[in-house]
N, C-alpha and C positions, 0 to 999 in steps of 0.2 A: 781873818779872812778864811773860809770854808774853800776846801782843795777841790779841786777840779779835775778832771781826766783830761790828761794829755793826750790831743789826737796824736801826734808824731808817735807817739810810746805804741801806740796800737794798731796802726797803721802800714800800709806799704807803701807807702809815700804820693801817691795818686788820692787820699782820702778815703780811699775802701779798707774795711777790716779784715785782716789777717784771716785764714783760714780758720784757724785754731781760734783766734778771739770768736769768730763768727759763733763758733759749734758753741762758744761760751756763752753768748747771746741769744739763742735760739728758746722758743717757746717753752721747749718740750726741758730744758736744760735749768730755767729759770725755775721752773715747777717743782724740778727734782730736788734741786737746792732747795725751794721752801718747803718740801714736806717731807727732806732729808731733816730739817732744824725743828720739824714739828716736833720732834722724837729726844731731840737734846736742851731741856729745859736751860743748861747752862750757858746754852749759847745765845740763848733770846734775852731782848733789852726792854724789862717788863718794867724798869722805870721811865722809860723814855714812852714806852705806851701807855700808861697811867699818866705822862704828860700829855698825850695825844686826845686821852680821853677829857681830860680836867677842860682842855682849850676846844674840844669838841662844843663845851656851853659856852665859855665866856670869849675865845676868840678864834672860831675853826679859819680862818683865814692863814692863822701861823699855821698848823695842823697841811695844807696844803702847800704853804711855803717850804716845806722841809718835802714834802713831793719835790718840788725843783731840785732842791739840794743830791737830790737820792739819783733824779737824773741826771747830774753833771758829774756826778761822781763812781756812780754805779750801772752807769745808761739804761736805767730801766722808771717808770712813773709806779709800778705796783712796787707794794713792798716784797721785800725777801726775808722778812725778820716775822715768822707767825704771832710773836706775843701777844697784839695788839686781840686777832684770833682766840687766841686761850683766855685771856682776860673777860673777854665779851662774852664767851664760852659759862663762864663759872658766871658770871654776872648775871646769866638766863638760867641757869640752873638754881642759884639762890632767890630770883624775883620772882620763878616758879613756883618753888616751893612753897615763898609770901603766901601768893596769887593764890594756891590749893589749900592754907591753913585757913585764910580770909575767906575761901569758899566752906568752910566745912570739907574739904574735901577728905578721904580716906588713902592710905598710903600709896596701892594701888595704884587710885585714882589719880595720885600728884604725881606717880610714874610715867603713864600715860599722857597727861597734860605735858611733862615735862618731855617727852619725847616729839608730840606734836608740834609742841611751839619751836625746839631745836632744828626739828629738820622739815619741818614744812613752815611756818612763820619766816624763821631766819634763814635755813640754808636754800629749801626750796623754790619760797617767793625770792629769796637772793639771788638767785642763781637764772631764776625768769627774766626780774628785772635786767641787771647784770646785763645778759646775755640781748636784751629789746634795748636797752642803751645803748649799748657798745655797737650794736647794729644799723640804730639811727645815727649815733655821732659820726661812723665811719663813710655813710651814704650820705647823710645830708647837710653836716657839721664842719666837714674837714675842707679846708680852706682852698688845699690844693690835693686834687686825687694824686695821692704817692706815695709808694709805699712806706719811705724815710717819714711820713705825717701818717701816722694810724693811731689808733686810743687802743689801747693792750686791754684784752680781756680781765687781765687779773687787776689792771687799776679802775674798772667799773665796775668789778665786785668789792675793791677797796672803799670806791665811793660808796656801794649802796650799806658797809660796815660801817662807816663815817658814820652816814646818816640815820643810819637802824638804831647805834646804841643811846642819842637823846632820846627817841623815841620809844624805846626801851624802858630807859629810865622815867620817863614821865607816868608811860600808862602801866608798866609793873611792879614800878615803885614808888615814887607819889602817890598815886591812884589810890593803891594800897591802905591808904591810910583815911580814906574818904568814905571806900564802898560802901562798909557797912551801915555808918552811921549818916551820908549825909548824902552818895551819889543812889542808893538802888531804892532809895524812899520814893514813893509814888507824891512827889511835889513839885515844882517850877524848879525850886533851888535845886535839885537834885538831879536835875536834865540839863538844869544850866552849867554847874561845876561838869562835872562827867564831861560833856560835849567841850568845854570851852577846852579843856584838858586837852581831849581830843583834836582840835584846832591847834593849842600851841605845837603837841607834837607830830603832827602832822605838814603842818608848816615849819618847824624844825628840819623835818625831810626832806621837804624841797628844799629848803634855802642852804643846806648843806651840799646837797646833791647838786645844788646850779651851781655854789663852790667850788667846787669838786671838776666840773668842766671847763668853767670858764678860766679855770687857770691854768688850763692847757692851750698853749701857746697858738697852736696852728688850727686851733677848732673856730671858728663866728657862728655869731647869732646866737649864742648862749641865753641872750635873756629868754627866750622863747620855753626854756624850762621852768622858768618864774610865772609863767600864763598859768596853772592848776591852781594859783592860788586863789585867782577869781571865782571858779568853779568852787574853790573849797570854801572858801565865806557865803558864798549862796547857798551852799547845801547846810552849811551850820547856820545859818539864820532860819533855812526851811527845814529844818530838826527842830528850833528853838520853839518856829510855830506853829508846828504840829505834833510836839510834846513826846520825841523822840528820846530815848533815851541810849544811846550807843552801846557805853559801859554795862547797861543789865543787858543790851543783849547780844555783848562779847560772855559775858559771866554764863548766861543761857545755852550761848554755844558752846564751850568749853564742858559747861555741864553734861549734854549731849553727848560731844567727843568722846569723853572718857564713861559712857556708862558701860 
């Protein structure tokens, strides 16, 4: 049986938190804890985030059932353990590297890509998303306007990690292994792997990300984040027949990027 936090223990007997647990709970207090641990590799649980990642493919559903757990135990839905973070970290650093040797790229030029894709791909677009999430869910999601029902900023940057690192892994490592020889050839087949690619991991992201909401208790209408998927199979069929090719011209931009 997975332990629970006892209200009495933390409590003043009325169901409010203790002064002292409060200041322990507080936004600003939860942050410091995580990016006090970012600093102490020995304290993060990088095999339990390597389990996070593995069930991120085959069954993110568990992946968000241990979100519950972290709340009845921890009273918090974001994590407080960065592993998960460093993992995904190295993960973009090594699929970059791929990505600029499969380009021809030149040292330099893999340094540059590599800095792009860290803080404007992953942290910057994270940090947009993230933050237009966490803004609709609270306006328009939350069941009952109260403060005790909110979605914490740091478990909508959790979700948009969830969801970032299949999609990660499909287009900067899978992919990888296609470019040269079969996605940036000027043929059908080569618009069609590339894009379908693009579809699976793209819809990856949503369906991680509807995930990710819907299994917070006090939110409805959740499926209303599953709606992009319609948009996204119309734009990938009008890719397919107007001979679109996505991947050459991710490769195009990046080339750009870094001259």
């Amino acid at each position: 049986m997975l332990p629970t936090t006892s209200v009495n223990s933390r409590s003043q007997g009325n169901g409010a938190l203790s002064p002292r647990d409060a200041a322990r709970h507080t936004a600003g207090a939860k942050r410091y804890k995580y990016l006090r641990r970012l600093f102490h590799f020995r304290q993060m649980d990088f095999e339990f985030a390597l389990w996070q990642m593995l069930y991120l493919f085959t069954s993110p559903q568990r992946v968000y059932r241990n979100f519950h757990y972290r709340k009845q135990t921890k009273d918090q839905w974001a994590r407080d353990d960065p592993a998960f973070l460093v993992l995904l970290s190295i993960w973009l650093c090594v699929s970059t590297v791929g990505f600029g040797f499969v380009l021809d790229m030149g040292f330099f030029e893999t340094i540059k890509l590599l800095l792009w894709v860290v803080f404007i791909d992953c942290v910057g677009v994270g940090l947009l998303i993230a933050t237009l999430m966490w803004f609709i869910s609270n306006k328009y999601l939350v069941k009952q306007q109260n403060r005790d029902y909110d979605v914490e900023w740091g478990y909508a940057f959790d979700v948009h990690l969830n969801a970032f690192y299949p999609l990660l892994v499909i287009l900067h490592f899978i992919q990888l292994f296609f470019i040269n020889y079969v996605i940036i050839s000027d043929s059908v087949i080569g618009y069609f792997v590339g894009n379908t690619l693009w579809l699976i991991a793209i819809g990856y992201y949503i369906y991680v990300t509807f995930l990710g909401y819907s299994a917070l208790p006090f939110l409805k209408n959740t499926a209303i984040l599953l709606y992009p998927f319609a948009l996204l199979i119309m734009f990938y069929l009008i890719s397919l027949a107007c001979g679109w090719n996505f991947t050459k011209m991710l490769c195009s931009f990046y080339k750009y990027r870094v001259k």
